[in-house]
C-alpha angles and dihedrals in degrees: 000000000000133000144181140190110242109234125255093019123109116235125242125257087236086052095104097053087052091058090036098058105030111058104231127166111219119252143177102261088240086064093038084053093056088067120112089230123035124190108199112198114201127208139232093287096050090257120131098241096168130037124194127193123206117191088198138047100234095050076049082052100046090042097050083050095051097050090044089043079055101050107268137139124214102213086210100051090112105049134052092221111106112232127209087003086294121100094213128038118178131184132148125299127265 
């Protein structure tokens, strides 16, 4: 899996745990966008501030494990319509 900072957003103070328990090789976000899956996480101030891609379902899936083992809640969860061009977006919890 692949994954970028978007340029310009302030990462999240959650944001190392996120590179310290899912195993993600650094891209340019034009190269993390190609994937077929994309997780968007989104900071303190509600705006994506990481993208990461995933080529397969089941590093989706892991991925998608990982975020939720660490607290946080994908806002789509619930529906099968991509948002903001990802298919998953986590933050914090209200």
């Amino acid at each position: 899996m692949k994954t970028t900072l978007i340029d310009g957003m302030t990462p999240a103070h959650f944001d190392k745990h996120i590179i310290g328990n899912i195993l993600l090789d650094v891209a340019p976000e034009e190269e993390v966008r190609q994937h077929k899956m994309l997780i968007g996480v989104r900071n303190e101030a509600g705006d994506i501030y990481r993208l990461i891609g995933a080529a397969k379902i089941n590093s989706f899936m892991n991925a998608v494990e990982e975020l939720a083992d660490l607290g946080l809640v994908d806002e789509l969860e619930d529906t099968e319509e991509p948002k903001d061009g990802c298919d998953a977006i986590f933050s914090e919890p209200d």
